[in-house]
C-alpha positions as CSV (number, residue, x, y, z in Angstrom):
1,X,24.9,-76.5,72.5
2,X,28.5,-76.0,73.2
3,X,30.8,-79.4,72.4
4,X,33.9,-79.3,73.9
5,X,36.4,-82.0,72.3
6,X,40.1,-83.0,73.0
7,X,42.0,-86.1,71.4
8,X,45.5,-87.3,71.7
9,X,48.3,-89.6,70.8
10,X,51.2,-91.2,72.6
11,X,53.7,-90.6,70.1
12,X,53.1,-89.6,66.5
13,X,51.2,-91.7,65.8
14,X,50.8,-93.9,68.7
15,X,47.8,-95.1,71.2
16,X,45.3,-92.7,70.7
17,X,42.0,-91.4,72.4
18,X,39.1,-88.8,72.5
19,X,36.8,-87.2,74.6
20,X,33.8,-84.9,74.0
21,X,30.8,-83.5,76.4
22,X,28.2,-81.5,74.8
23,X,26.5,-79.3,76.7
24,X,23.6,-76.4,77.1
25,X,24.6,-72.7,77.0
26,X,24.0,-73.0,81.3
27,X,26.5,-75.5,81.1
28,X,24.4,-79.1,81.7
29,X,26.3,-81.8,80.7
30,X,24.1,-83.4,77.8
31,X,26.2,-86.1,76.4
32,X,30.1,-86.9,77.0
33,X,31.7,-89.4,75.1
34,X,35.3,-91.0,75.2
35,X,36.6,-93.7,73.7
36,X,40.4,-95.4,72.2
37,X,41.3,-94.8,68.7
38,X,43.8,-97.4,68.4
39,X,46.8,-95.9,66.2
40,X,46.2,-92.3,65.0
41,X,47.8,-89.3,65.1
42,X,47.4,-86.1,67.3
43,X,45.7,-84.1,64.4
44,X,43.6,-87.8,63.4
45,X,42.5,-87.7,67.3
46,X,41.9,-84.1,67.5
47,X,39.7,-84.3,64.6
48,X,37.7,-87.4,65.2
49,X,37.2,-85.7,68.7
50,X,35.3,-83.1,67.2
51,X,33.5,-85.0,64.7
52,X,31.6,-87.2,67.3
53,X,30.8,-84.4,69.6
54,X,29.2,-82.9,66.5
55,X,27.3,-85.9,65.4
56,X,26.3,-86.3,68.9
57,X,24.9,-82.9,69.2
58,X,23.2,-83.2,65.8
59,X,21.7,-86.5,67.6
60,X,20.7,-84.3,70.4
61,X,18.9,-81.7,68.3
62,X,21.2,-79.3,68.3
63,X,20.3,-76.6,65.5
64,X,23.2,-74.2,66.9
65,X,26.5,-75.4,67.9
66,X,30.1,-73.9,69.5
67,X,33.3,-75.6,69.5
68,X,35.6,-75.2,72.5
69,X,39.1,-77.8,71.2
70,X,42.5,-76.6,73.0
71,X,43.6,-77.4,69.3
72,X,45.3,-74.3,67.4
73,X,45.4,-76.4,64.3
74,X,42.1,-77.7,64.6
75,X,40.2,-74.0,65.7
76,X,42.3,-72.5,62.6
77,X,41.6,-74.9,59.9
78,X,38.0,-74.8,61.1
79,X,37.1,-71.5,60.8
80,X,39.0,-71.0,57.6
81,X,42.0,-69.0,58.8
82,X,44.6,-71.9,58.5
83,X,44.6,-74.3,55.4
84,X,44.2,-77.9,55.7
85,X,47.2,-79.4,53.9
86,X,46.3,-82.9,54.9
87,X,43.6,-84.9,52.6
88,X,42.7,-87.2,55.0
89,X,41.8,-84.6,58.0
C-alpha cells in the first residue's frame, strides 16, 4: 500500500489539519482520512499525518507500506538520514 500524508499549520503553531489516502500499488483509493488538529505545529501535523495513514493501512492489512509526505524533515528523519532533535516528534 502506498500512504500519502500531508499536515499543516496556520502559523507556528496555529490551526492545524491532516490528510492521508492509502492506496494500492494501481493506485485505488483505499482509505483517506482528514481531520483538524486544533493547535500544533507544522512538524506536529506533518507527523500525526503520517501516523494515521499508517495505522490505517496497518487496519487495512497492509504487510508492506510506502510513504509519499512533501515533508523534507519528515522523509529525512524517517529514513534515518536527518536526526530528530525534537522529543515529542
Amino acid at each position: 500500500m502506498i500512504v500519502h500524508c500531508d499536515g499543516a499549520s496556520r502559523g507556528n503553531p496555529g490551526p492545524a489539519g491532516i490528510g492521508a489516502q492509502i492506496t494500492d500499488d494501481d493506485g485505488t483509493v483505499l482509505a483517506e482520512i482528514a481531520r483538524g488538529l486544533g493547535i500544533a505545529t507544522n512538524n506536529q501535523a506533518e507527523y500525526t499525518a503520517v501516523i494515521e495513514g499508517l495505522r490505517r493501512a496497518r487496519e487495512l492489512g497492509a504487510t508492506e507500506v510506502t510513504v509519499r509526505s512533501d515533508s523534507k524533515l519528515l522523509v529525512e528523519q524517517l529514513s534515518g538520514r536527518f536526526r530528530v532533535k525534537n522529543a515529542t516528534l
